[in-house]
C-alpha positions as CSV (number, residue, x, y, z in Angstrom):
1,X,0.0,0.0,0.0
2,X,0.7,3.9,-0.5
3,X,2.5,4.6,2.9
4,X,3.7,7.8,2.9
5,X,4.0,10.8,0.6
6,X,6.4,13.8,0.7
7,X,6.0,16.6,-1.8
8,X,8.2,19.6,-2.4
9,X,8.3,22.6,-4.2
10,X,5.5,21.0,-6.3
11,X,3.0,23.8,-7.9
12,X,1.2,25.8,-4.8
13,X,2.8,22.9,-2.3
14,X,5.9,23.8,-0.4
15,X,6.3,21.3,1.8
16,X,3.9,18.2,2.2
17,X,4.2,15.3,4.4
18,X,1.8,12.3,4.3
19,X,1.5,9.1,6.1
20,X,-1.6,7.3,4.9
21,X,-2.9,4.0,6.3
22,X,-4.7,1.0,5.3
23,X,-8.5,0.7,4.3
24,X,-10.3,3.6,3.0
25,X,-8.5,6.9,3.1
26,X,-10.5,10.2,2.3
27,X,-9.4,13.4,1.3
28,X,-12.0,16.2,1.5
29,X,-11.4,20.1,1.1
30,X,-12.9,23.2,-0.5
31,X,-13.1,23.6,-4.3
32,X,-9.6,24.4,-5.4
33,X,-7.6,23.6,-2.2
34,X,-5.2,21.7,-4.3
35,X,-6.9,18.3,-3.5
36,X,-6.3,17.1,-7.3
37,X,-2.6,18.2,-7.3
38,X,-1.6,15.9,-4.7
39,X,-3.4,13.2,-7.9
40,X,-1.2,15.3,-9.8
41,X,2.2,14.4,-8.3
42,X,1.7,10.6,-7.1
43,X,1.1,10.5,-11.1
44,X,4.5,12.0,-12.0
45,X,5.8,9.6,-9.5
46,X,4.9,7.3,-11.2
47,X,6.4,7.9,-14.3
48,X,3.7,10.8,-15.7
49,X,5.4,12.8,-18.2
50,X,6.0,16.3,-16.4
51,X,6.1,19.8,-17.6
52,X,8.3,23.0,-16.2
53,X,5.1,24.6,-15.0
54,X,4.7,21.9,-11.7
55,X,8.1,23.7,-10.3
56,X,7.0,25.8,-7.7
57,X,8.1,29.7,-8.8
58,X,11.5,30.4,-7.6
59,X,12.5,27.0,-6.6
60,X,15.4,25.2,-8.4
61,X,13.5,22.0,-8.6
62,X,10.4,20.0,-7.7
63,X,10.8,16.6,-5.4
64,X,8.1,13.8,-5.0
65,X,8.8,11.0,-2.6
66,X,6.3,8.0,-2.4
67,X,7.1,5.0,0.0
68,X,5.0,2.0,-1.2
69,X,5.0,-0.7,1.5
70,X,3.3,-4.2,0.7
71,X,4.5,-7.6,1.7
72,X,3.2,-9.0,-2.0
73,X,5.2,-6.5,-3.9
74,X,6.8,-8.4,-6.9
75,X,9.8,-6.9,-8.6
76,X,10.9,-9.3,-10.6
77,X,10.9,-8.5,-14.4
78,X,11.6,-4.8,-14.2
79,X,14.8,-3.2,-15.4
80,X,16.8,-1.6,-13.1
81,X,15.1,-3.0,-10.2
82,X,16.2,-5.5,-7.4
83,X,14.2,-8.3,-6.9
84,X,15.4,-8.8,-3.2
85,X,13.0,-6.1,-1.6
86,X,10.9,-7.4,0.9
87,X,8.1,-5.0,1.9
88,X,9.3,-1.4,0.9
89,X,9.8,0.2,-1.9
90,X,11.0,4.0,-2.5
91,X,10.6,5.9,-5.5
92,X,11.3,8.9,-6.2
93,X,11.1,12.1,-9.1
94,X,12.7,14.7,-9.0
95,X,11.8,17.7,-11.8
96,X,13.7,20.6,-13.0
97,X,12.2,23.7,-14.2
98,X,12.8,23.0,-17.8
99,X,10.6,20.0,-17.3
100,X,13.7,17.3,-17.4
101,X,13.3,15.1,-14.7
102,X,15.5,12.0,-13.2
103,X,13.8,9.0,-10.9
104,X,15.3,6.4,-8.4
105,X,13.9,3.2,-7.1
106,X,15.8,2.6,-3.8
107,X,18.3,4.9,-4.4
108,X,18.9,3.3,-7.8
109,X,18.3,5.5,-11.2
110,X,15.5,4.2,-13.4
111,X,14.2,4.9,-16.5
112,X,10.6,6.7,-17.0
113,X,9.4,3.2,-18.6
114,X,10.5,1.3,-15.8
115,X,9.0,4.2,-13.6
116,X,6.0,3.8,-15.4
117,X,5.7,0.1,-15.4
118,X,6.2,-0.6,-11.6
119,X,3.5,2.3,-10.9
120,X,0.9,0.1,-12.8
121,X,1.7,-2.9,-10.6
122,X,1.7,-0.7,-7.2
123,X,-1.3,1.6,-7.9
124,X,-4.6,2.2,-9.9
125,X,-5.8,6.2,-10.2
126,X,-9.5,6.5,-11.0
127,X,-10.9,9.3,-12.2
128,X,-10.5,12.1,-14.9
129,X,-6.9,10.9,-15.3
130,X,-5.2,9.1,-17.6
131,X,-3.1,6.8,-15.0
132,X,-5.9,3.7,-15.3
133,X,-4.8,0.3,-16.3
134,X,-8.3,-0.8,-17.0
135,X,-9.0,1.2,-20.4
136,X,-5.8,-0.7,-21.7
137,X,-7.3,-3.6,-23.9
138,X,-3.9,-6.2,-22.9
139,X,-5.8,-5.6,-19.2
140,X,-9.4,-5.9,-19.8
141,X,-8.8,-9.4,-21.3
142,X,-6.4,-9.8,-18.5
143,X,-9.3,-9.0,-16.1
144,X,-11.7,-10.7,-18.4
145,X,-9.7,-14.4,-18.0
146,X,-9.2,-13.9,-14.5
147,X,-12.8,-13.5,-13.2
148,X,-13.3,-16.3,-15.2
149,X,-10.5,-18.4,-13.6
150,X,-9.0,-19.0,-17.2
151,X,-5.0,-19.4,-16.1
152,X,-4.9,-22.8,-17.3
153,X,-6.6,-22.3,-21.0
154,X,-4.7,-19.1,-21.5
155,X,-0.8,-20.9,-20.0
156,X,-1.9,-23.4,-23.0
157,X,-2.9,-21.4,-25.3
158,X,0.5,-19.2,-24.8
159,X,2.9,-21.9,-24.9
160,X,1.3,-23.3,-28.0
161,X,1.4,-20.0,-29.7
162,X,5.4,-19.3,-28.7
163,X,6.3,-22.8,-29.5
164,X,4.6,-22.1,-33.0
165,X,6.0,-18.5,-33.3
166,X,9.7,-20.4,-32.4
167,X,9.1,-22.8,-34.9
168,X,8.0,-20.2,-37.9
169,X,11.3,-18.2,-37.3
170,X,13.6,-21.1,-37.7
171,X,11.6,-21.9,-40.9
172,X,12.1,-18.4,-41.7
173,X,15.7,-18.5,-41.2
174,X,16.1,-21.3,-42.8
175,X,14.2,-20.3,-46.3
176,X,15.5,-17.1,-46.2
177,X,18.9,-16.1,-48.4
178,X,18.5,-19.5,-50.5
179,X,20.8,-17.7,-53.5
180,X,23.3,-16.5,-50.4
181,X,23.4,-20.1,-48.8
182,X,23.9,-22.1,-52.1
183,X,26.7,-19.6,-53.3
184,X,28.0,-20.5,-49.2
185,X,27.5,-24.3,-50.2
186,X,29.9,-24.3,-52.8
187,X,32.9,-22.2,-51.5
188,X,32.0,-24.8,-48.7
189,X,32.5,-27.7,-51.2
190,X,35.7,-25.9,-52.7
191,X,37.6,-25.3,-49.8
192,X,36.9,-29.0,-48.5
193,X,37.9,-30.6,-51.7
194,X,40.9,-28.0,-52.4
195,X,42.0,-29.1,-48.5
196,X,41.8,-33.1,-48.8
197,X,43.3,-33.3,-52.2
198,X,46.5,-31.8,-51.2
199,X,46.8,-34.8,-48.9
200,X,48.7,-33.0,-45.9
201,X,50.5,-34.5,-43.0
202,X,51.1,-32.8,-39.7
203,X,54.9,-31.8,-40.3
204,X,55.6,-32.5,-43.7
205,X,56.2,-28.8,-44.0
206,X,59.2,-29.2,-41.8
207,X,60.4,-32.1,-43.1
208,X,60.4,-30.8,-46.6
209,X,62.1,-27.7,-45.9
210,X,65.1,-29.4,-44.2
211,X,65.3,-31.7,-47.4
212,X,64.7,-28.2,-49.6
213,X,68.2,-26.5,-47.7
214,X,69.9,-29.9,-48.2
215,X,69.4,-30.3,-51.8
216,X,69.5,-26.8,-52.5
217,X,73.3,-27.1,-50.9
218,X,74.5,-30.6,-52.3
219,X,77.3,-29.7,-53.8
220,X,78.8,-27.4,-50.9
221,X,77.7,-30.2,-48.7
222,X,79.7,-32.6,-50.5
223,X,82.7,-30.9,-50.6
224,X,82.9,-29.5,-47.3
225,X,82.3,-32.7,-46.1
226,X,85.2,-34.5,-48.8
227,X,87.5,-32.0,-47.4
228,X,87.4,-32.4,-43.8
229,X,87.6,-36.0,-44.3
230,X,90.7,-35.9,-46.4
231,X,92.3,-33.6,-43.4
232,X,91.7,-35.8,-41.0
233,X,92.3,-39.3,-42.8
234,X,93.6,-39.3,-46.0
235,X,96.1,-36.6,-47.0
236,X,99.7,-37.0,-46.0
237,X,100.1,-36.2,-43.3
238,X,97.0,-35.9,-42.3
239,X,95.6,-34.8,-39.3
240,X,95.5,-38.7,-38.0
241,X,99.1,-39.3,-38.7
242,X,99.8,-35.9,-36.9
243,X,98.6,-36.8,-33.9
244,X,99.9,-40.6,-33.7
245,X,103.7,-39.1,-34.1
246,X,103.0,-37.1,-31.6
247,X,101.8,-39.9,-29.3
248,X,104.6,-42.1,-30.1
249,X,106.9,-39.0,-28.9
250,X,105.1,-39.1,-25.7
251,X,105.6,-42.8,-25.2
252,X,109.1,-42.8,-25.8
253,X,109.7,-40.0,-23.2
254,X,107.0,-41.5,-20.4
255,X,109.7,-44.8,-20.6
256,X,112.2,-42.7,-19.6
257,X,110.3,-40.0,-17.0
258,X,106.6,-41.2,-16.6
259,X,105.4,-37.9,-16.3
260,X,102.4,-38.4,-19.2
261,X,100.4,-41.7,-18.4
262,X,97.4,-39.6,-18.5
263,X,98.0,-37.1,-21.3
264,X,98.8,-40.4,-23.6
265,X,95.4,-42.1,-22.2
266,X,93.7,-39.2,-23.6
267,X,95.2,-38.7,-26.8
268,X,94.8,-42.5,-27.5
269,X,91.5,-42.0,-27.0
270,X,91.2,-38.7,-29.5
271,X,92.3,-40.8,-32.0
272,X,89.8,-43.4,-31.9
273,X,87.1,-40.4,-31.8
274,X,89.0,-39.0,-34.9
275,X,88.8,-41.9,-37.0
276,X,84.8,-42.3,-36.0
277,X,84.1,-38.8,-36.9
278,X,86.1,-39.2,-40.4
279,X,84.5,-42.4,-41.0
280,X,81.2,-40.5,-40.6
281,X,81.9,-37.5,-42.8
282,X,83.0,-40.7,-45.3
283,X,79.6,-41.8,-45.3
284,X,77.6,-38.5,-44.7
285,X,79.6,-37.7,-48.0
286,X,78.4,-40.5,-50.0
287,X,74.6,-40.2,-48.9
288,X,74.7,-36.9,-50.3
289,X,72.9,-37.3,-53.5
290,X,72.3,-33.8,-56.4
291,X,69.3,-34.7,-57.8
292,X,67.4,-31.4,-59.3
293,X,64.2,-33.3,-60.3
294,X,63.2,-34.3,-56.8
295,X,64.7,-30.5,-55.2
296,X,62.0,-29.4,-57.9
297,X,59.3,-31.5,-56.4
298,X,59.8,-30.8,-52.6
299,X,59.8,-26.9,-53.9
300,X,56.7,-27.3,-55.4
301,X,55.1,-29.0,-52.8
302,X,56.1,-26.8,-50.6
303,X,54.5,-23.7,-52.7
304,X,51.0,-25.6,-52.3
305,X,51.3,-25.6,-48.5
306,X,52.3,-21.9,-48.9
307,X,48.9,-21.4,-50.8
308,X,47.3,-23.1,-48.4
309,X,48.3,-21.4,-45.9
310,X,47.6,-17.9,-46.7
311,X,43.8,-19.3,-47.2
312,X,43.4,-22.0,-44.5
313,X,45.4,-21.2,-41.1
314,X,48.8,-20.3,-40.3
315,X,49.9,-24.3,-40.0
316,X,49.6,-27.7,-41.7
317,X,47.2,-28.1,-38.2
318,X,45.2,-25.3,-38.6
319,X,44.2,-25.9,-42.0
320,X,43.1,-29.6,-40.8
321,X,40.8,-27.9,-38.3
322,X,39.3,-25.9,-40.8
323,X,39.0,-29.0,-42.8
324,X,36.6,-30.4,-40.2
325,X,34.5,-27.4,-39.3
326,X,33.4,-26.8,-43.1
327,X,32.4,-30.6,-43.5
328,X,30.2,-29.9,-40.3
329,X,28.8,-27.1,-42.0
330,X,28.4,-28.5,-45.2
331,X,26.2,-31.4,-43.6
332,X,24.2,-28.7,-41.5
333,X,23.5,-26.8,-44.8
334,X,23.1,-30.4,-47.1
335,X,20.7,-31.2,-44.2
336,X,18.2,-27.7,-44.6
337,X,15.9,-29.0,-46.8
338,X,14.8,-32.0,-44.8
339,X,14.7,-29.6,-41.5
340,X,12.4,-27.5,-44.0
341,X,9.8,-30.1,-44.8
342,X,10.2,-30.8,-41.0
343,X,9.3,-27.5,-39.4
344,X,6.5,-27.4,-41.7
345,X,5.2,-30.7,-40.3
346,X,5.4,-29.2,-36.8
347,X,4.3,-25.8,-37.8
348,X,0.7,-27.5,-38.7
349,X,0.8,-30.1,-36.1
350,X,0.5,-26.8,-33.9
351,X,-1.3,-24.9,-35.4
352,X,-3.8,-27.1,-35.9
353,X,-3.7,-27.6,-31.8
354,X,-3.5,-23.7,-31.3
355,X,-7.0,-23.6,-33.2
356,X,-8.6,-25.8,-31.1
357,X,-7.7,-24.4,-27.9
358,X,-8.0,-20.7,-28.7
359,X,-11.4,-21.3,-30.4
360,X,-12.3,-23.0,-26.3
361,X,-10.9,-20.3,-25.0
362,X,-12.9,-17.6,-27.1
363,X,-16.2,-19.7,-26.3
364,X,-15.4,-19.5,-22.3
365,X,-14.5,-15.7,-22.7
366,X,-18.1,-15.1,-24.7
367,X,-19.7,-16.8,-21.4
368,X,-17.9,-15.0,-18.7
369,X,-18.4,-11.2,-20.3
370,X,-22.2,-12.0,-20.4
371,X,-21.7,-12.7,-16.7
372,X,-19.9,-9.6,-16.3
373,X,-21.8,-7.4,-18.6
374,X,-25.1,-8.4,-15.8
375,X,-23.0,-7.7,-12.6
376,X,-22.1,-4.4,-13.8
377,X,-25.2,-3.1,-15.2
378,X,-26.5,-4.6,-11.7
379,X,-23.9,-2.1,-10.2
380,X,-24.2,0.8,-12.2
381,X,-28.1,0.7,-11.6
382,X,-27.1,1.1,-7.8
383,X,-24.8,4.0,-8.3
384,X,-27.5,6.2,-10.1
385,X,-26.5,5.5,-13.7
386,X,-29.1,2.7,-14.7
387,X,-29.7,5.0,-17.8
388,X,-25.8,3.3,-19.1
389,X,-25.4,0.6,-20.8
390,X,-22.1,-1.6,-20.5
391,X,-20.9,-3.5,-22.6
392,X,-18.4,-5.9,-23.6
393,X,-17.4,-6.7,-27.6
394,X,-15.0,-10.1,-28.2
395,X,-14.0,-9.4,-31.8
396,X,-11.1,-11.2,-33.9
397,X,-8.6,-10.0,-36.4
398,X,-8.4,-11.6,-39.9
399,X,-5.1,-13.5,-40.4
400,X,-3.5,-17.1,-41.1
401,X,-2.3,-17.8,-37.7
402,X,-4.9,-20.1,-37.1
403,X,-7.1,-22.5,-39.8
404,X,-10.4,-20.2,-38.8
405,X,-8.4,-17.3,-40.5
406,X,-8.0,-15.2,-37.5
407,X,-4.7,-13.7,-35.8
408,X,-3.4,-15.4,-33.0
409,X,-1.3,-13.5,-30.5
410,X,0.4,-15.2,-27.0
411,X,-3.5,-14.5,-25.5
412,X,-5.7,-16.5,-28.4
413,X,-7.5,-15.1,-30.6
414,X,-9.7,-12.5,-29.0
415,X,-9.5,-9.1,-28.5
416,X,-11.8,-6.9,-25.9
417,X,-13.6,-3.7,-25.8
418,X,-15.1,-2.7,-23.0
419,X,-18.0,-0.3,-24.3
420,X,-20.7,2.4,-22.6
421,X,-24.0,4.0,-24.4
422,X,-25.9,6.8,-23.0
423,X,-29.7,6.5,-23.7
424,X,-30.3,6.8,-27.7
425,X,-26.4,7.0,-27.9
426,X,-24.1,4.4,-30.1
427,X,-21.6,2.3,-27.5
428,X,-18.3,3.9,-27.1
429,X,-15.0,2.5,-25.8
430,X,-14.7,3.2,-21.6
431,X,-11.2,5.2,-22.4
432,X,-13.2,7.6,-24.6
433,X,-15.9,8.5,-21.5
434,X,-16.1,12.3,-21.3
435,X,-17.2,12.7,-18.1
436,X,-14.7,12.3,-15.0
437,X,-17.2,11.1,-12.7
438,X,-18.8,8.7,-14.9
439,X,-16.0,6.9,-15.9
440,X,-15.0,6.8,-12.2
441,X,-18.5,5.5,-11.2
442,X,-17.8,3.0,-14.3
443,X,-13.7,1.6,-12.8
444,X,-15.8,1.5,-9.0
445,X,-18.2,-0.8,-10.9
446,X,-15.4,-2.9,-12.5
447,X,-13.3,-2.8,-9.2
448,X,-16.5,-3.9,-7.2
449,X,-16.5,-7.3,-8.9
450,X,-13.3,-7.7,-9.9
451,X,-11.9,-6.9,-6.7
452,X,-10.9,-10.9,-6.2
453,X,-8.9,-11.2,-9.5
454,X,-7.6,-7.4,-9.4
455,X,-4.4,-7.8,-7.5
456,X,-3.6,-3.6,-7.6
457,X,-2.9,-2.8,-3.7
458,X,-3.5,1.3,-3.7
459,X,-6.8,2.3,-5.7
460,X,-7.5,6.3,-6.3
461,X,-10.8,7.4,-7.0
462,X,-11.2,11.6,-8.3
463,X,-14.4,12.9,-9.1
464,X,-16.6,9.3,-8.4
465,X,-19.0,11.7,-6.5
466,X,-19.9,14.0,-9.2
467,X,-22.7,15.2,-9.8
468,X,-24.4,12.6,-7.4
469,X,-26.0,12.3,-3.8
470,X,-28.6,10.8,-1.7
471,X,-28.9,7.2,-2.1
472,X,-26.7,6.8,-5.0
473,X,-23.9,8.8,-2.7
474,X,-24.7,5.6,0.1
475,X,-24.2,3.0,-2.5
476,X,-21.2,5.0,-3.7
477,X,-19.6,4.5,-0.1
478,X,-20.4,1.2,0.7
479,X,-18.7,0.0,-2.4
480,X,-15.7,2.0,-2.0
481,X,-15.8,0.7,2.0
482,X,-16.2,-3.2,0.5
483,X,-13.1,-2.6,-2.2
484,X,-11.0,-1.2,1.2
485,X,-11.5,-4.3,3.1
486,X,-8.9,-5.8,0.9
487,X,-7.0,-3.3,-0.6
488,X,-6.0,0.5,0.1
489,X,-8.2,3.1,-1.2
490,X,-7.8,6.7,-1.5
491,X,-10.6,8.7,-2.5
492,X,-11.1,12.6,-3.3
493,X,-14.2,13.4,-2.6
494,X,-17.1,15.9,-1.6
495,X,-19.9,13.3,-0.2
496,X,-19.8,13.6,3.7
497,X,-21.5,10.5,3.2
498,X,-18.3,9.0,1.8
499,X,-16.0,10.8,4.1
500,X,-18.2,10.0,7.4
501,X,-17.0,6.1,6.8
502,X,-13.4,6.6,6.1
503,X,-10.9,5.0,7.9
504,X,-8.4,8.0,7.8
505,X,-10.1,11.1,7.2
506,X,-7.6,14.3,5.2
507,X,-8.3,18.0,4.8
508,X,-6.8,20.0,2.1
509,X,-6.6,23.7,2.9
510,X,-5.2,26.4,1.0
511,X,-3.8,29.0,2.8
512,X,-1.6,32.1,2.1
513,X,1.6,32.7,3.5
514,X,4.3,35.4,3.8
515,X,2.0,36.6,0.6
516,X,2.7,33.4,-1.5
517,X,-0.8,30.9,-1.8
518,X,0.2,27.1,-0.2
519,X,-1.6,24.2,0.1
520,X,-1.0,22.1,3.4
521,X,-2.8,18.7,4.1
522,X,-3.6,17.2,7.6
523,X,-5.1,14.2,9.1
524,X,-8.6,14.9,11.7
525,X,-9.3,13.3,14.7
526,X,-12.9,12.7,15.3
527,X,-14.0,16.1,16.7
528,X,-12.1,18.0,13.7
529,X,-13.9,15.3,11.0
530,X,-17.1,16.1,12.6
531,X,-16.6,19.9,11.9
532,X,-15.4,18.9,8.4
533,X,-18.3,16.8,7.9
534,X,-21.1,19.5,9.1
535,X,-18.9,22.1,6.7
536,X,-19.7,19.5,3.8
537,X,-23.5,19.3,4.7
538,X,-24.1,23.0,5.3
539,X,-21.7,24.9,3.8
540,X,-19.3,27.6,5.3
541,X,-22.3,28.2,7.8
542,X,-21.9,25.3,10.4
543,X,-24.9,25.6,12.6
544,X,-26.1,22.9,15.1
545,X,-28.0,20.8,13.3
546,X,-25.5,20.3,10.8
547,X,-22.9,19.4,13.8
548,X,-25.6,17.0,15.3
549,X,-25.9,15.2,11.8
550,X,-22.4,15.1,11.1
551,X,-21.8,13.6,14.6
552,X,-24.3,11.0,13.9
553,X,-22.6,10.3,10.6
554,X,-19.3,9.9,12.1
555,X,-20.9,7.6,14.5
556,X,-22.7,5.0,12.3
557,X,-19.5,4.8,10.0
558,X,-17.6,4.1,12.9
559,X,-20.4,1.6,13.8
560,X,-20.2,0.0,9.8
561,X,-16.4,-0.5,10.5
């Protein structure tokens, strides 16, 4: 529910401070005490578009605080919002005098939508205003289904119409582009067949190139590798026959002063790791082959993997990996047309199923507005307008979503119109009902019997007294009184027959200070509501009677509670 509400700097309001409570909460005032302007701001609160006139003159900025406290509040699925709140939530808008505005949710910046959308969940205004979720179509069907207990037709009916909806985009995705997605097919087809006939091996590169360098260098191969054998081995002396006079040298003196054991050990050694290394440049020599023809093929070969390479990946790996994801695609894209003739199948399978359950669902909706269409004309005769007539128009739109030939949205077929004729006048639709108080006689109608299935917690009702009294002005309280029992109801009015049963009784008063006009608001206590209630039945002049019959008002709404 509405808990509090703090205005300031907001038209003729300086500073306003308003802790409302649960049940019925009236507000009651002279004519142009500023009762509507405190409508005014819990509308721009909640997301209203504002203007640069609601500034207060001379102040830098307007500020509207509402504290909404419920234990039922639901978050979840708003932008911006936390879904962890437990029973309070704080909004508020503030408004510069060129009309720009920002707005916070706990502290948090949100956008006017979101602003917007969490005000239709937490509160319902009633009356000459345009805040009213019950002239939007999407909600009168909403309303419509839930009086009639209709959650599990409609969940059906949704699901069917999404799983449909899914099924016609992946058919449109997949017949879309055919000229695009053949042209893909065969650069597909290309690249896989250019890739496997080249045959490649995960470092063949590598080896290729070292064969390339060794063939490329045969000749300079060979004959560094002749010469260093024919130093070490074969040329006289050579670098063997060197080093075995020299060991003989060292033999002969170690017999005669033993002063080289090791040094000859080592040499001997040297030699035998002399004639190894010239026996392998002997045979590295030989193996050594010039052949042109084959230098010309490795070349070659390596050219294509070159090609390849700029085209495929960076390595003989990458290109492989490639290799793979295009023949998944291929068989993804060689695969559409049987997916095609697929979807199709489904596409009518459900369709077919859609048809069936939205035409139920139309037939159940036909029966409950009937139903509804007599409650309210039952409740409009007891609010003085039994001169109205309501009623409610289930109409279809022509399309192929369904095998009737009617458009199908998430919600069936149907579409709703709730509609009102004056006496000798065609039926209009409720949002385009001139007249402040009718329409708001109209929503405390709706709200009367809805009131089980309409899960708003704050309800505002402006202007539902006008232009009525007497009887009608009784029926017009208790109904208000019955849709407080289970929700929170504020309610501007001039009836002391409404205000005599409130449960929190306001007075607006506009009053002029330091030569600037302001509007302050207060909560009575009983002997201040009675005085309020005998200015409402006499007028200015409260005389004695009227104080006696307000006290006895006061008394038997107190009694009612």
């Amino acid at each position: 529910m509405l808990k509090e509400l703090g205005i300031r700097n907001f038209a003729i309001i300086d500073t306003l401070d308003i802790t409302f409570g649960p049940g019925l909460n009236v507000l009651t005032g002279e004519t142009g005490a500023g009762k509507s302007i405190l409508v005014d701001a819990i509308e721009l609160v909640l997301g209203e578009r504002a203007s640069s006139d609601v500034v207060r003159t001379g102040a830098k900025e307007s500020i509207i605080d509402v504290i909404f406290e419920n234990e039922n509040i639901k978050t979840q699925g708003f932008k911006g919002i936390a879904t962890d709140i437990d029973k309070e939530i704080i909004i508020r808008r503030i408004i510069n005098p060129s009309g720009k505005s920002r707005a916070y949710i706990n502290e948090s910046p949100v956008t006017l939508s979101t602003l917007s959308e969490i005000g239709k969940v937490l509160l319902d205004i009633h009356g000459q205003h345009e805040h009213q979720s019950l002239l939007s179509e999407e909600r009168q069907l909403d309303l419509l289904d839930s009086f009639g207990n209709l959650k599990d037709e409609t969940n059906k009916v949704e699901k069917l119409y999404l799983s449909m909806k899914s099924l016609r985009d992946e058919l449109n995705n997949l017949e879309s582009g055919e000229r695009e997605r053949a042209q893909k097919e065969d650069l597909l087809k290309f690249q896989k067949s250019e890739i496997e006939g080249a045959r490649l091996k995960i470092g063949e590169d590598q080896e290729l190139e070292q064969k390339r360098i060794i063939l490329s260098n045969a000749e300079r191969l060979s004959s560094l590798a002749s010469e260093a054998y024919e130093r070490l081995y074969s040329r006289d002396p050579s670098v063997l026959d060197n080093l075995s006079n020299v060991l003989n040298s060292l033999k002969e003196i170690n017999l005669m002063n033993p002063v080289f054991t090791e040094t000859i050990e080592g040499l001997e050694g040297s030699l035998l790791h002399i004639e190894d290394v010239a026996r392998s440049l002997r045979g590295y020599r030989e193996s050594i082959e010039n052949d042109p023809k084959m230098l010309e093929e490795i070349e070659e070969r390596l050219d294509q993997i070159s090609r390849l390479k700029k085209k495929y990946g960076s390595t003989i790996n990458e290109i492989l990996e490639l290799c793979q994801k295009v023949e998944i695609e291929l068989k993804g894209i060689e695969g559409r047309s049987e997916r095609i003739e697929e979807v199709k199948r489904e596409i009518e399978v459900r369709r077919q199923e859609l048809t069936s359950e939205a035409k139920m669902l139309s037939e159940k909706r036909s029966k409950i507005s009937r139903e509804i269409v007599k409650r309210i004309s039952t409740e409009l005769s007891q609010l003085g307008m039994g001169g109205l007539t309501f009623l409610i128009r289930l109409f279809q739109d022509p399309g192929m979503d369904t095998t009737d030939g009617y458009r199908a949205t998430s919600k069936g077929v149907d579409r709703v119109e709730f509609l009102i004729s004056n006496p000798g006048e065609d039926p209009r639709p409720l949002a385009k009902i001139a007249s402040g108080g009718e329409l708001s006689r109209v929503m405390l109608s709706l709200k009367t019997i809805l009131a089980g299935v309409d899960d708003t917690p704050t309800l505002i009702f402006d202007e539902v007294d006008a232009g009525i009294g007497g009887k009608t002005a009784d029926s017009v309280g208790r109904k208000l009184k019955l849709i407080s029992k289970d929700r929170q109801v504020l309610c501007i009015t001039h009836l002391p027959q409404i205000a005599s049963i409130a449960d929190s009784h306001f007075l607006v008063e506009k009053k002029i200070k330091d030569g600037r006009t302001i509007a302050k608001v207060r909560i009575l206590d009983r002997k201040e509501r009675i005085e309020e209630i005998a200015r409402m039945l006499g007028g200015k002049t409260i005389t004695g009677t009227s104080m006696k019959y307000a006290e006895e008002m006061v008394k038997a709404g107190f009694e009612r509670q």
